[in-house]
Biopython code that builds the backbone (N, CA, C, O; Angstrom):
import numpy as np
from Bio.PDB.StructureBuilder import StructureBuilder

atoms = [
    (1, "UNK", "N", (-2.653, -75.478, -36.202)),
    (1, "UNK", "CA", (-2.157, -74.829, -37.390)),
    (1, "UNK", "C", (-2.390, -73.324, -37.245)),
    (1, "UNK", "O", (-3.381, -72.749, -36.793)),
    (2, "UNK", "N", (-1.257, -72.818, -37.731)),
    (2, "UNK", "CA", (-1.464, -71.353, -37.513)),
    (2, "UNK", "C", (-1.819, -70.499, -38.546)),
    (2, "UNK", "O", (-1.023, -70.608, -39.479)),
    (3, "UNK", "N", (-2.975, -69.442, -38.810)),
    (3, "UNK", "CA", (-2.706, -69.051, -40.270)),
    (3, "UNK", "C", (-3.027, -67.648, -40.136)),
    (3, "UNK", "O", (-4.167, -67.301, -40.448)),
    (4, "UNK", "N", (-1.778, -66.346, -39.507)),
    (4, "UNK", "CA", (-1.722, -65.505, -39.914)),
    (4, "UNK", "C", (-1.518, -65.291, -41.073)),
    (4, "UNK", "O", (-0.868, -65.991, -41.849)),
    (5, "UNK", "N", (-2.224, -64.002, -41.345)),
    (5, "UNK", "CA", (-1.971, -63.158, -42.518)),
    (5, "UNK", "C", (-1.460, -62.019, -42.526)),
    (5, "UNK", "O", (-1.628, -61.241, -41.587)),
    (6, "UNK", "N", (-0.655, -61.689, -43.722)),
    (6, "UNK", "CA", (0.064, -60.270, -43.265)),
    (6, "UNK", "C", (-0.742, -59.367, -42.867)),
    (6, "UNK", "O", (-0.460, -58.986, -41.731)),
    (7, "UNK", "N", (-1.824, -58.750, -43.422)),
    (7, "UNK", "CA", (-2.801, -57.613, -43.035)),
    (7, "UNK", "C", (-3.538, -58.154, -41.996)),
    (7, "UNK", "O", (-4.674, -57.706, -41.844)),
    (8, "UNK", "N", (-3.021, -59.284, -41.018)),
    (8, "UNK", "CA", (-4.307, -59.409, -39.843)),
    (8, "UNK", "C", (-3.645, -58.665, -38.559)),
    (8, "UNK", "O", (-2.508, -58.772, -38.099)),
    (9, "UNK", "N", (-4.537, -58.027, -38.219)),
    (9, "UNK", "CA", (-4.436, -57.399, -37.039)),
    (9, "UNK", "C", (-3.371, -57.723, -35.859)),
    (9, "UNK", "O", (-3.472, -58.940, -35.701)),
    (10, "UNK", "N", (-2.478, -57.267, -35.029)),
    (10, "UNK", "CA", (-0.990, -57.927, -34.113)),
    (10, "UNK", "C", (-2.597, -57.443, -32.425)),
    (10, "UNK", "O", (-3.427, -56.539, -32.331)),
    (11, "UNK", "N", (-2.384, -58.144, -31.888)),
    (11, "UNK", "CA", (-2.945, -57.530, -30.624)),
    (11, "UNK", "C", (-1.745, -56.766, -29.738)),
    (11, "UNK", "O", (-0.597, -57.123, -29.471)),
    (12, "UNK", "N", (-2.503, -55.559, -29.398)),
    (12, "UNK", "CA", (-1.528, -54.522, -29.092)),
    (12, "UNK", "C", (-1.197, -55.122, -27.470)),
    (12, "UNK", "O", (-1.940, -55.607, -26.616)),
    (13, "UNK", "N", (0.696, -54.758, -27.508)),
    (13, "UNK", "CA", (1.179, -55.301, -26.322)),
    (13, "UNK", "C", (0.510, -54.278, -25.137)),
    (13, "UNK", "O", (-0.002, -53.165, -25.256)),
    (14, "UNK", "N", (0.692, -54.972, -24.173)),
    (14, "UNK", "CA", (0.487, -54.111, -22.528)),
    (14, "UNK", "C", (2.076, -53.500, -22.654)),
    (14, "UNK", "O", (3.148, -54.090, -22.786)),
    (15, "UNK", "N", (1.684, -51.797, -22.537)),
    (15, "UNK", "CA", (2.938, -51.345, -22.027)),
    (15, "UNK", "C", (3.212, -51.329, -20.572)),
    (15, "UNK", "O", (3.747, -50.292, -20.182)),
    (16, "UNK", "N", (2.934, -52.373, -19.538)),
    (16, "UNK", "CA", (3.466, -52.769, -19.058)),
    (16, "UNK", "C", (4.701, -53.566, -18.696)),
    (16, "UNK", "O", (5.527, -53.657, -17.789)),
    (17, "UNK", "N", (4.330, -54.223, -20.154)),
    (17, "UNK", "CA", (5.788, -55.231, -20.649)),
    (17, "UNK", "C", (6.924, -54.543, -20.858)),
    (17, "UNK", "O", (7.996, -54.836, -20.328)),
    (18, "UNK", "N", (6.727, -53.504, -21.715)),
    (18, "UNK", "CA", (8.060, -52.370, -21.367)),
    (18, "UNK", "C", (8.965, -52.053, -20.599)),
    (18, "UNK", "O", (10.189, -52.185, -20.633)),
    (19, "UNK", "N", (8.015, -51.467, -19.650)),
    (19, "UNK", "CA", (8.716, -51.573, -17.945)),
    (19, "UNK", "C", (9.233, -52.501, -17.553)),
    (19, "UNK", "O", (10.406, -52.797, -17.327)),
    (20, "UNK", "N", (8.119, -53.089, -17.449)),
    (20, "UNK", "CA", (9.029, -54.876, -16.920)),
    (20, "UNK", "C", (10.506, -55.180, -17.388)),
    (20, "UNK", "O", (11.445, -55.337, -16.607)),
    (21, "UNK", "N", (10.598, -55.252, -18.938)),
    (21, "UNK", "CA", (11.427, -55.455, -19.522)),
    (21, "UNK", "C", (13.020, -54.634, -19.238)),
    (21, "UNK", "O", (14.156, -55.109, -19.224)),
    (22, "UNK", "N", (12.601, -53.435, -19.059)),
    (22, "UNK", "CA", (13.414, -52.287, -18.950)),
    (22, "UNK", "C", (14.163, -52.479, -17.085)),
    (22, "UNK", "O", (15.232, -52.312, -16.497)),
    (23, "UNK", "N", (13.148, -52.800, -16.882)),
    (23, "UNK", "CA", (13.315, -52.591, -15.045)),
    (23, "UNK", "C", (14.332, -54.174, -14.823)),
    (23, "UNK", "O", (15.370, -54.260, -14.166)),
    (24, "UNK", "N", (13.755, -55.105, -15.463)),
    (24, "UNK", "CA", (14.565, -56.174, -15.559)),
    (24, "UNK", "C", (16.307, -56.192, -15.647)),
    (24, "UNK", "O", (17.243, -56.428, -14.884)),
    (25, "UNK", "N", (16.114, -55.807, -17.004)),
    (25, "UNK", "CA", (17.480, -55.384, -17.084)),
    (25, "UNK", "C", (18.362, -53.991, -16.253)),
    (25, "UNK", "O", (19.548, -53.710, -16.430)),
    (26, "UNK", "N", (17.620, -53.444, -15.554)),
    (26, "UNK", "CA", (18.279, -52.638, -14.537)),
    (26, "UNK", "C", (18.978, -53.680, -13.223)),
    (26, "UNK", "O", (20.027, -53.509, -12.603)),
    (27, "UNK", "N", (17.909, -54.833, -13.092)),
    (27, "UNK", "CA", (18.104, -55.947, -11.893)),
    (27, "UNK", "C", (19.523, -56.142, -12.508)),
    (27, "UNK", "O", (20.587, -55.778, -12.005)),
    (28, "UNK", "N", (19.297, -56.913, -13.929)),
    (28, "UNK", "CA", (20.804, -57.693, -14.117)),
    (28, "UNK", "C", (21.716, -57.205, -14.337)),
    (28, "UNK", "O", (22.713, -57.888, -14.572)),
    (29, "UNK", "N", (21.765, -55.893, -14.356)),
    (29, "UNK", "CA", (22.587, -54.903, -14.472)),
    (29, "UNK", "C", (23.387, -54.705, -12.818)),
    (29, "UNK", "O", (24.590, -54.855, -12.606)),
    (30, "UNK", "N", (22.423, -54.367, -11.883)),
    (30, "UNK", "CA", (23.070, -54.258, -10.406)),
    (30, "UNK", "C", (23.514, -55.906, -10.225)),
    (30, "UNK", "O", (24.679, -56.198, -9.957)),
    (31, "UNK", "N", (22.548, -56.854, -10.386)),
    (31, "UNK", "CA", (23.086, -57.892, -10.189)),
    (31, "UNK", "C", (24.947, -58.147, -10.456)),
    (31, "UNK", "O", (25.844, -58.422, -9.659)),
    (32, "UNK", "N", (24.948, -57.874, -12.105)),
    (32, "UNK", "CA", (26.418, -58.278, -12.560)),
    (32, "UNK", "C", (27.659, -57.169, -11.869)),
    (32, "UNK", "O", (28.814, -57.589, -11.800)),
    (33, "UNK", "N", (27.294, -55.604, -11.323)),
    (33, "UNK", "CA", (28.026, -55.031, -10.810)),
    (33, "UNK", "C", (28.563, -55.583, -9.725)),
    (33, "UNK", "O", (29.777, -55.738, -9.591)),
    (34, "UNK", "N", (27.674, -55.929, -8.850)),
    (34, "UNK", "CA", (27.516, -56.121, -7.300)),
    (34, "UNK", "C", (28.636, -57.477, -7.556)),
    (34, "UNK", "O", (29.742, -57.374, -7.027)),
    (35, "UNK", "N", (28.334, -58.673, -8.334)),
    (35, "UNK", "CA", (29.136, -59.630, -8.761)),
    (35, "UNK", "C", (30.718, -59.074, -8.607)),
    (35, "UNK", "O", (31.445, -59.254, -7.630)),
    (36, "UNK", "N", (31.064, -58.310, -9.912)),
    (36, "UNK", "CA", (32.101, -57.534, -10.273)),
    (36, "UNK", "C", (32.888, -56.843, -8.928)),
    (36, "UNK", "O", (34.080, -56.969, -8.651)),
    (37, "UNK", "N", (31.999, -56.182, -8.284)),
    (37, "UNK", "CA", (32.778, -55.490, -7.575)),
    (37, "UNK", "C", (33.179, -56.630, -6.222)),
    (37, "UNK", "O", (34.150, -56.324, -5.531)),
    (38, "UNK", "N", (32.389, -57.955, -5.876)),
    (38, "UNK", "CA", (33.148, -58.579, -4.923)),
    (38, "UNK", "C", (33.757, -59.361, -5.243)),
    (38, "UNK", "O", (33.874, -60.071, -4.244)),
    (39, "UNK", "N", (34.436, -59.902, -6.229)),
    (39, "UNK", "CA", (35.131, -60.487, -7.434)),
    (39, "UNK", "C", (36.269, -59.859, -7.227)),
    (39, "UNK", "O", (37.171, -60.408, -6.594)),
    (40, "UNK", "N", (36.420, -58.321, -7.850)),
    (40, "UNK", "CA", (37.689, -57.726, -7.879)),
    (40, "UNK", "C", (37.505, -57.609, -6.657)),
    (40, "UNK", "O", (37.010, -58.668, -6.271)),
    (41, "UNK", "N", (37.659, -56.728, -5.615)),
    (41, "UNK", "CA", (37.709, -57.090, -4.181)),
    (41, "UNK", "C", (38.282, -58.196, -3.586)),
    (41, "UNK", "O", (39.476, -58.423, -3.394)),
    (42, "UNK", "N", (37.062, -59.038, -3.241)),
    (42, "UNK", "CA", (37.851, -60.419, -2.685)),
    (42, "UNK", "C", (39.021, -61.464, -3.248)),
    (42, "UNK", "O", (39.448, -62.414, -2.590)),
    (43, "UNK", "N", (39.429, -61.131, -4.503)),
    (43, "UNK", "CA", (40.220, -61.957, -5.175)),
    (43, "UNK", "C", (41.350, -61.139, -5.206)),
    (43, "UNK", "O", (42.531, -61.329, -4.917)),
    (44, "UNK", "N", (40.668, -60.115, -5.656)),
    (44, "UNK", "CA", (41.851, -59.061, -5.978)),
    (44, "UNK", "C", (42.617, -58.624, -4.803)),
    (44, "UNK", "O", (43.692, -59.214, -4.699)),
    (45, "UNK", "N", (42.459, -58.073, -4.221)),
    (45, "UNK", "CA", (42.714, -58.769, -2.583)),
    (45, "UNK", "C", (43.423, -58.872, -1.930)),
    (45, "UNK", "O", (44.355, -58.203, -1.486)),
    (46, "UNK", "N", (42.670, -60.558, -1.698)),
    (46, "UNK", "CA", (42.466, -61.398, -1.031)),
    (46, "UNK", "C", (43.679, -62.602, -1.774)),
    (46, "UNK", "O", (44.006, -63.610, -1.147)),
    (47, "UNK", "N", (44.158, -62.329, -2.974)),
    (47, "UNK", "CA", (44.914, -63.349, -3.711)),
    (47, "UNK", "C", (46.718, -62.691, -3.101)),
    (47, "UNK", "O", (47.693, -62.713, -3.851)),
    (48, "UNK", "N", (46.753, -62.345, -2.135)),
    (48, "UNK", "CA", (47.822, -62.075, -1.478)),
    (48, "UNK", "C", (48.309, -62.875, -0.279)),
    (48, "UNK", "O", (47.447, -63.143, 0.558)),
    (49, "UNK", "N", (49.330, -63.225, -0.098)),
    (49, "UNK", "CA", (49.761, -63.904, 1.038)),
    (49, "UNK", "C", (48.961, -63.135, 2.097)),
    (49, "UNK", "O", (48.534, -61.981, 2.096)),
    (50, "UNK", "N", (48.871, -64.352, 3.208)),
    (50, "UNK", "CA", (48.542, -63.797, 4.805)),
    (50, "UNK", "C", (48.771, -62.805, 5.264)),
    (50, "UNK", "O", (47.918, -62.026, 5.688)),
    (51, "UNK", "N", (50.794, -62.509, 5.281)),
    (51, "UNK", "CA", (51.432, -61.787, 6.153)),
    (51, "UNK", "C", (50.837, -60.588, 5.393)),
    (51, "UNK", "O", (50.620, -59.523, 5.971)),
    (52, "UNK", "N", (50.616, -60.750, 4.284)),
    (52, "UNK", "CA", (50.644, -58.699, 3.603)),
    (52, "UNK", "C", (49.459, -58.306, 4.118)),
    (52, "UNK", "O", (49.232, -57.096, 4.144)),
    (53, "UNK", "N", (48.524, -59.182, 4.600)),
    (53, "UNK", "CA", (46.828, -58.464, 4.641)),
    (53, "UNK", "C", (46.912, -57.008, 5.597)),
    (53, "UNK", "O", (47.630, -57.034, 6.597)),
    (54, "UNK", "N", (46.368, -56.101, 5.348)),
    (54, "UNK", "CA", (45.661, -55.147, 5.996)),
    (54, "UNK", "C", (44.753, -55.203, 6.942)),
    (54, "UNK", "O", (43.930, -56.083, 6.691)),
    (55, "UNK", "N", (44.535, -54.607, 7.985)),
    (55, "UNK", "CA", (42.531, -54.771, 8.655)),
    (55, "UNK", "C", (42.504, -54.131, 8.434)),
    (55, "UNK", "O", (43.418, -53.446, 7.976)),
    (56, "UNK", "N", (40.939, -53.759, 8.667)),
    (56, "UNK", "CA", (40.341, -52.290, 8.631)),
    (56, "UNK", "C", (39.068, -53.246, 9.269)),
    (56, "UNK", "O", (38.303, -54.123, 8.867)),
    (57, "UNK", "N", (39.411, -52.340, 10.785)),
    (57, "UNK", "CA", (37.799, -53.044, 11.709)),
    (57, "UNK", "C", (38.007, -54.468, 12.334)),
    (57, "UNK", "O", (37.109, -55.045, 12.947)),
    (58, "UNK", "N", (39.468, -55.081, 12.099)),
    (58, "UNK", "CA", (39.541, -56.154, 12.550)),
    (58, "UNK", "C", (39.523, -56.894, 11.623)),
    (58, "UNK", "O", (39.983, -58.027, 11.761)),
    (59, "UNK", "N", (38.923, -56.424, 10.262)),
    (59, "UNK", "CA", (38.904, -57.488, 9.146)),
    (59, "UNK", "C", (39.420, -57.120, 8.323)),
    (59, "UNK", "O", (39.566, -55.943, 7.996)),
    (60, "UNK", "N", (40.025, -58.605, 7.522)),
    (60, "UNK", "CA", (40.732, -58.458, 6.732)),
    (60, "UNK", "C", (40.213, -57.100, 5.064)),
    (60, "UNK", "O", (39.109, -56.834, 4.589)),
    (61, "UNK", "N", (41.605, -56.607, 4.694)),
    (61, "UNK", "CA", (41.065, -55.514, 3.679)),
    (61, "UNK", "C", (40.007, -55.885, 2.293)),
    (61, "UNK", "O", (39.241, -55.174, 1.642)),
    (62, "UNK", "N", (40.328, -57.156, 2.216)),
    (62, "UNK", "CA", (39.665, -57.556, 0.943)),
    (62, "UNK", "C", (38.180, -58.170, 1.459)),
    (62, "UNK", "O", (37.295, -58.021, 0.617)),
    (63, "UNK", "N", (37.728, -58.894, 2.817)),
    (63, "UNK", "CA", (36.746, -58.690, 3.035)),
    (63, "UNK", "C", (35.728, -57.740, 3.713)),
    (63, "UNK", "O", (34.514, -57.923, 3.804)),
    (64, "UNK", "N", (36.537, -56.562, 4.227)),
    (64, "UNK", "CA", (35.739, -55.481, 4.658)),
    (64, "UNK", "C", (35.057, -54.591, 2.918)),
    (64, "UNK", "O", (33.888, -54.312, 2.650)),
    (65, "UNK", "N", (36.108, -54.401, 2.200)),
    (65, "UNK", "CA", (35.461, -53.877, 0.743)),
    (65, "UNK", "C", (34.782, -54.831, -0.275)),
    (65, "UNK", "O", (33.972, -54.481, -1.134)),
    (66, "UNK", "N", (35.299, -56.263, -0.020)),
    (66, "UNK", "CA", (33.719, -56.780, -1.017)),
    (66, "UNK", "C", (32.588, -57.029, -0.244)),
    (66, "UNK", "O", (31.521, -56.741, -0.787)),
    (67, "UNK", "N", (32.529, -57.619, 1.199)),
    (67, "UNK", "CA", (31.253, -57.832, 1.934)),
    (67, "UNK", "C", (30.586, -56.914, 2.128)),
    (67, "UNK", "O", (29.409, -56.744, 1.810)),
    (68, "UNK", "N", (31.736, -55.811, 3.020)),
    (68, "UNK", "CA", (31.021, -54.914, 4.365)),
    (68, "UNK", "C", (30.465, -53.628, 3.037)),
    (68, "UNK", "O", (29.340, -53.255, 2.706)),
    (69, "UNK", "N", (31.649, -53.298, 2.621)),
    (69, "UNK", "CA", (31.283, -51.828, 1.981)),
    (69, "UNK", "C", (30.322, -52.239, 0.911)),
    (69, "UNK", "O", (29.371, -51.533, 0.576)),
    (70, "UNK", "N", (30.614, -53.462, 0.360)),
    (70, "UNK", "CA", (30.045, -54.110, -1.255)),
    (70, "UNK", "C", (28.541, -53.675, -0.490)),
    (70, "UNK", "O", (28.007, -52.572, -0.605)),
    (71, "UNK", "N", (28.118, -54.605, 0.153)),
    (71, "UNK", "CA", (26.790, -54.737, 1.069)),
    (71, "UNK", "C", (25.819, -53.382, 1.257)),
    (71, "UNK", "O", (24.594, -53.266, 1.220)),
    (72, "UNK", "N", (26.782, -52.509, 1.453)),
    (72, "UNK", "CA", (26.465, -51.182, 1.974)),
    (72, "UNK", "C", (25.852, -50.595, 0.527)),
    (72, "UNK", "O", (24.734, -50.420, 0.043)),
    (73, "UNK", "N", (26.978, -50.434, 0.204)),
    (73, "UNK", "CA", (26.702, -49.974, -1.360)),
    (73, "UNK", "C", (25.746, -49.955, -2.326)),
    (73, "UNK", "O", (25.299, -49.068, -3.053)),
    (74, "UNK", "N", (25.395, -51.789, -2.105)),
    (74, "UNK", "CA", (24.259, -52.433, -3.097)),
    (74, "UNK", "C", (22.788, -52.165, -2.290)),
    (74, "UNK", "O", (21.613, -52.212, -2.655)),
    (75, "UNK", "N", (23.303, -51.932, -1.309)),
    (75, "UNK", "CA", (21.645, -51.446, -0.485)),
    (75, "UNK", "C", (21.199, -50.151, -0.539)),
    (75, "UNK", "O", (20.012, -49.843, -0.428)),
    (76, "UNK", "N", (22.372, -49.148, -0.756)),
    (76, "UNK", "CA", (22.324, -47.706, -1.283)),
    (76, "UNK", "C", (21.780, -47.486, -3.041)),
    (76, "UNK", "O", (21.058, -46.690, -3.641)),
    (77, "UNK", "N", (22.411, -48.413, -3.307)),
    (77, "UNK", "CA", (22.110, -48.039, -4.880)),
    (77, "UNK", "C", (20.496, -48.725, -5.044)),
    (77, "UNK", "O", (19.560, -48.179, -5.627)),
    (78, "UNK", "N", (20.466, -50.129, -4.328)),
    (78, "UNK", "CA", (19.104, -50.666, -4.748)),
    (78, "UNK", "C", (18.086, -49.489, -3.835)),
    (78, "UNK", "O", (17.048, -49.198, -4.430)),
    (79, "UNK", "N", (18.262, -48.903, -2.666)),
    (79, "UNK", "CA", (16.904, -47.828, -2.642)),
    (79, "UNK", "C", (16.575, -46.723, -3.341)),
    (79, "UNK", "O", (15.463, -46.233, -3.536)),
    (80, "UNK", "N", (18.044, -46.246, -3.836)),
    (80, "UNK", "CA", (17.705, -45.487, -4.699)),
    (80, "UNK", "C", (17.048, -45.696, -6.021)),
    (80, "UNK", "O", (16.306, -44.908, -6.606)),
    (81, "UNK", "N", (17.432, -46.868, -6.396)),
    (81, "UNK", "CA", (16.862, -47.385, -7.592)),
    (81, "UNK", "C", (15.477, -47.707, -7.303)),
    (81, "UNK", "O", (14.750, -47.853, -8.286)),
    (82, "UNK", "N", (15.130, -47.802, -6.519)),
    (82, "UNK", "CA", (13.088, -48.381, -6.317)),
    (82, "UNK", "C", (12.572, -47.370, -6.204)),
    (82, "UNK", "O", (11.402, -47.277, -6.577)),
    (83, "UNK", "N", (13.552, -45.728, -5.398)),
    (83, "UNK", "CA", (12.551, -44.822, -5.092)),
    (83, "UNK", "C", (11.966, -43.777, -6.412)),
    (83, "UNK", "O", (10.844, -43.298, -6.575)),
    (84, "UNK", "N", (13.144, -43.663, -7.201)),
    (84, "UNK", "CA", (13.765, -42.946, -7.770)),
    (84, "UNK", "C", (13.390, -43.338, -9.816)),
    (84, "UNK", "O", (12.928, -42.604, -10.689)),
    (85, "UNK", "N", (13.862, -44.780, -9.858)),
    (85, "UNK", "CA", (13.921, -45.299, -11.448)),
    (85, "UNK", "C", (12.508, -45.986, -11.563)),
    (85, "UNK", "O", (11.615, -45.619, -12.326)),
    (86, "UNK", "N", (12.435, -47.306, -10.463)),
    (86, "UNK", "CA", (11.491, -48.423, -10.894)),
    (86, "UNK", "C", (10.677, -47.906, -10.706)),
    (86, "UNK", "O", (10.695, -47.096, -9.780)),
    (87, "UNK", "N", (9.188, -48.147, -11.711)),
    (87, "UNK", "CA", (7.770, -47.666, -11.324)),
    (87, "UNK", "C", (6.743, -48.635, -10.596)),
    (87, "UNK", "O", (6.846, -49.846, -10.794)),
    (88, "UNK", "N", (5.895, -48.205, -9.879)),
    (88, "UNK", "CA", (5.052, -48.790, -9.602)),
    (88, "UNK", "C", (3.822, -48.722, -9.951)),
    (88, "UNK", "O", (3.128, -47.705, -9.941)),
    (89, "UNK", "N", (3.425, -50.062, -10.349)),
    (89, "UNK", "CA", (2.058, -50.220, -11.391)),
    (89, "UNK", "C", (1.217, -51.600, -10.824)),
    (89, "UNK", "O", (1.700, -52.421, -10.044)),
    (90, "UNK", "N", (0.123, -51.642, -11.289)),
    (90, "UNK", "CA", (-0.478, -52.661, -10.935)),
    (90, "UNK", "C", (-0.452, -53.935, -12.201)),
    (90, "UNK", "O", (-0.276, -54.074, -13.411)),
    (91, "UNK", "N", (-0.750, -54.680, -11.001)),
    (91, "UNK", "CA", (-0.028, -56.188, -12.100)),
    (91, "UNK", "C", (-1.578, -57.026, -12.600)),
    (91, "UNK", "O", (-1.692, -57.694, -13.628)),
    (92, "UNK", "N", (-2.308, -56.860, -11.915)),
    (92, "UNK", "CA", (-4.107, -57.105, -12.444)),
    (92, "UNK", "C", (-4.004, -57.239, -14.010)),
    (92, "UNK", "O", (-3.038, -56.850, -14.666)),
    (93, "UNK", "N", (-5.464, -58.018, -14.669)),
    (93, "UNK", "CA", (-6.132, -57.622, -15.887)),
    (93, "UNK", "C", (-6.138, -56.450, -16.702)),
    (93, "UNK", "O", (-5.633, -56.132, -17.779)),
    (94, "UNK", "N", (-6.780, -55.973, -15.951)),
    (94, "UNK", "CA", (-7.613, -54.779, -15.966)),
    (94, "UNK", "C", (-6.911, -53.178, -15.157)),
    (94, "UNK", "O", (-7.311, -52.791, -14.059)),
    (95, "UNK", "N", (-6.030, -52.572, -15.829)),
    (95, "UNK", "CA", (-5.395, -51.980, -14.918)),
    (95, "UNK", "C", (-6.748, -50.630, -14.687)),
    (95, "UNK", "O", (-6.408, -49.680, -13.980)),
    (96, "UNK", "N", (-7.618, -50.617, -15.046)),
    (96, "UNK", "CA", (-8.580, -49.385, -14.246)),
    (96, "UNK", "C", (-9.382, -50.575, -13.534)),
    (96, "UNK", "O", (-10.560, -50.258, -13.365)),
    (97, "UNK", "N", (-9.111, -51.674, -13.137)),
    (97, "UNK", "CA", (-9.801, -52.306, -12.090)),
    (97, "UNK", "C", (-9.763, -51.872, -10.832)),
    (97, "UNK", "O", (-8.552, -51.848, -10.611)),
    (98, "UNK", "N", (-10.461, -51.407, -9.575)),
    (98, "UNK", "CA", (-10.224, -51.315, -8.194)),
    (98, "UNK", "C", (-11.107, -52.442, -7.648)),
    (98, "UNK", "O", (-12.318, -52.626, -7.764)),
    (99, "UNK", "N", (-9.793, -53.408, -6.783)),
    (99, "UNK", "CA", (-11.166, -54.170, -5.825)),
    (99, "UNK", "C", (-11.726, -53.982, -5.379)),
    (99, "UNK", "O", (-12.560, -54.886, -5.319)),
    (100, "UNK", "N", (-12.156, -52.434, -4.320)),
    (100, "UNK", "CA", (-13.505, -51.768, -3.235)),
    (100, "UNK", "C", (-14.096, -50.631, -3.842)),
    (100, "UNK", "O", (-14.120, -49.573, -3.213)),
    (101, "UNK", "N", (-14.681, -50.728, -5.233)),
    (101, "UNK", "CA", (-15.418, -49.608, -5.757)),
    (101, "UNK", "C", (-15.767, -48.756, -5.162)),
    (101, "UNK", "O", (-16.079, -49.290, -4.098)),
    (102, "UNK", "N", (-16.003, -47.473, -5.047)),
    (102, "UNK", "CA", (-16.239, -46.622, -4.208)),
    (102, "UNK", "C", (-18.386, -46.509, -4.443)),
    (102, "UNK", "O", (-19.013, -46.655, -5.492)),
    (103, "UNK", "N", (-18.935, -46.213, -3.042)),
    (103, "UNK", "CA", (-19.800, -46.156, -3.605)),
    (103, "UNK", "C", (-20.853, -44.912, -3.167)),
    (103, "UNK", "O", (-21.276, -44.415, -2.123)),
    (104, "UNK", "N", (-21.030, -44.699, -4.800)),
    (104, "UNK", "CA", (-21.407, -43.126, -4.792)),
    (104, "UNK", "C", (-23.074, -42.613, -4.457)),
    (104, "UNK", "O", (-23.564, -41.494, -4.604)),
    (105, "UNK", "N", (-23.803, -44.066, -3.885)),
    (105, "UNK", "CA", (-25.354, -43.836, -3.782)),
    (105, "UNK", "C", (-25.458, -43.150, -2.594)),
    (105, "UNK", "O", (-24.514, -43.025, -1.813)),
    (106, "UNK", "N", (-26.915, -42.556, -2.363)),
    (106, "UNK", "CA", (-27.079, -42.092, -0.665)),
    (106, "UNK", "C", (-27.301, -42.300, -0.028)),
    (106, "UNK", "O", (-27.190, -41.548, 0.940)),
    (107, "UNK", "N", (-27.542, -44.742, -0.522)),
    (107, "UNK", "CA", (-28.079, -45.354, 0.870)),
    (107, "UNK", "C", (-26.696, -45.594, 1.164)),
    (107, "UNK", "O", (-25.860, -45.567, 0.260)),
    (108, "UNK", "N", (-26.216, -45.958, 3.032)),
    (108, "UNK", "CA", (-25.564, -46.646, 3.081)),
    (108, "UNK", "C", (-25.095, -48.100, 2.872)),
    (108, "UNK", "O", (-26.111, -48.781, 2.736)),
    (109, "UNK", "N", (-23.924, -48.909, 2.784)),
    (109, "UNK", "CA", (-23.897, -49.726, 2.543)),
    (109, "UNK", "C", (-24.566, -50.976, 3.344)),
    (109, "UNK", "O", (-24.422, -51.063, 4.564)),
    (110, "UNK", "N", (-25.110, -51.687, 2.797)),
    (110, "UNK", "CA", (-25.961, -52.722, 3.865)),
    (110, "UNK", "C", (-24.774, -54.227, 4.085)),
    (110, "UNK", "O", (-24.332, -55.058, 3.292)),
    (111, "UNK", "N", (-24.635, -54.040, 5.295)),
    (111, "UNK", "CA", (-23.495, -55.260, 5.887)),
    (111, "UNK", "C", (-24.589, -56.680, 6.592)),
    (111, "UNK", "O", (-24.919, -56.764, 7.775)),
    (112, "UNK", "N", (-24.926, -57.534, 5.627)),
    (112, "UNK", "CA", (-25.628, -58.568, 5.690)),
    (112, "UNK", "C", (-26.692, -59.085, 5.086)),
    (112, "UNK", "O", (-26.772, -58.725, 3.911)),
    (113, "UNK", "N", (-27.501, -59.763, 5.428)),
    (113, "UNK", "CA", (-28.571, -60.260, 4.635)),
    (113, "UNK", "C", (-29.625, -59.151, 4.989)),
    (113, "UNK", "O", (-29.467, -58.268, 5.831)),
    (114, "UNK", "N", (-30.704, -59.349, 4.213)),
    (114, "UNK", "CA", (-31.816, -57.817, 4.486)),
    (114, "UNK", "C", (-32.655, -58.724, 5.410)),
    (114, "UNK", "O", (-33.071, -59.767, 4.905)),
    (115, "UNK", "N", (-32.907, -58.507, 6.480)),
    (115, "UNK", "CA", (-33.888, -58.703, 7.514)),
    (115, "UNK", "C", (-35.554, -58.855, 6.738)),
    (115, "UNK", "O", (-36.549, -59.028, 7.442)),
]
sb = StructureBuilder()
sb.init_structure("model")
sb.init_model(0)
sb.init_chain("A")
sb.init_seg("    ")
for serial, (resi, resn, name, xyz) in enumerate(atoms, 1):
    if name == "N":
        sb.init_residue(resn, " ", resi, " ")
    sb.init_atom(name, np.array(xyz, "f"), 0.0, 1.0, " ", f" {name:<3s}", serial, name[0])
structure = sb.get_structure()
């Protein structure tokens, strides 16, 4: 049974979720382009008799611009998009957690059992 109350406290989100959220929809965003553009391409096309086809490279016109160039394209836009938009953050508890604490004493560190 659940029994919020209006005046009880919301626990504050991780703005991490933000990002996430935001960066997400950047994915399904390239996702549905990348779709789109080999869609119109290969159909668009490609929905032509044999005799009319074009090459370019030996291949046919409608699969050199949705595969070859599509391909090219989506690998251009996705590095730019990681270097450039998406952030990088840590996905831990505790985001001031570090796993190898630094350590600031003036013994050195002892590697084993103490003799």
């Amino acid at each position: 049974m659940r029994r919020d109350t209006p005046n009880s406290p919301q626990p504050k989100q991780d703005p991490r979720f933000k990002t996430a959220h935001k960066e997400a929809w950047i994915g399904l965003a390239l996702a549905i382009f990348n779709f789109i553009w080999w869609f119109g391409f290969a159909y668009g096309l490609g929905g032509r008799p044999v005799e009319e086809y074009t090459y370019i490279l030996g291949l046919p016109d409608w699969f050199f611009w949705s595969c070859v160039v599509g391909f090219i394209l989506m690998s251009i836009i996705t590095v730019v998009l990681a270097k450039f938009v998406l952030t990088d953050m840590p996905l831990d508890d505790d985001p001031t957690y570090h796993p190898n604490p630094p350590n600031f004493s003036d013994k050195p560190a002892q590697k084993g059992p103490k003799s």
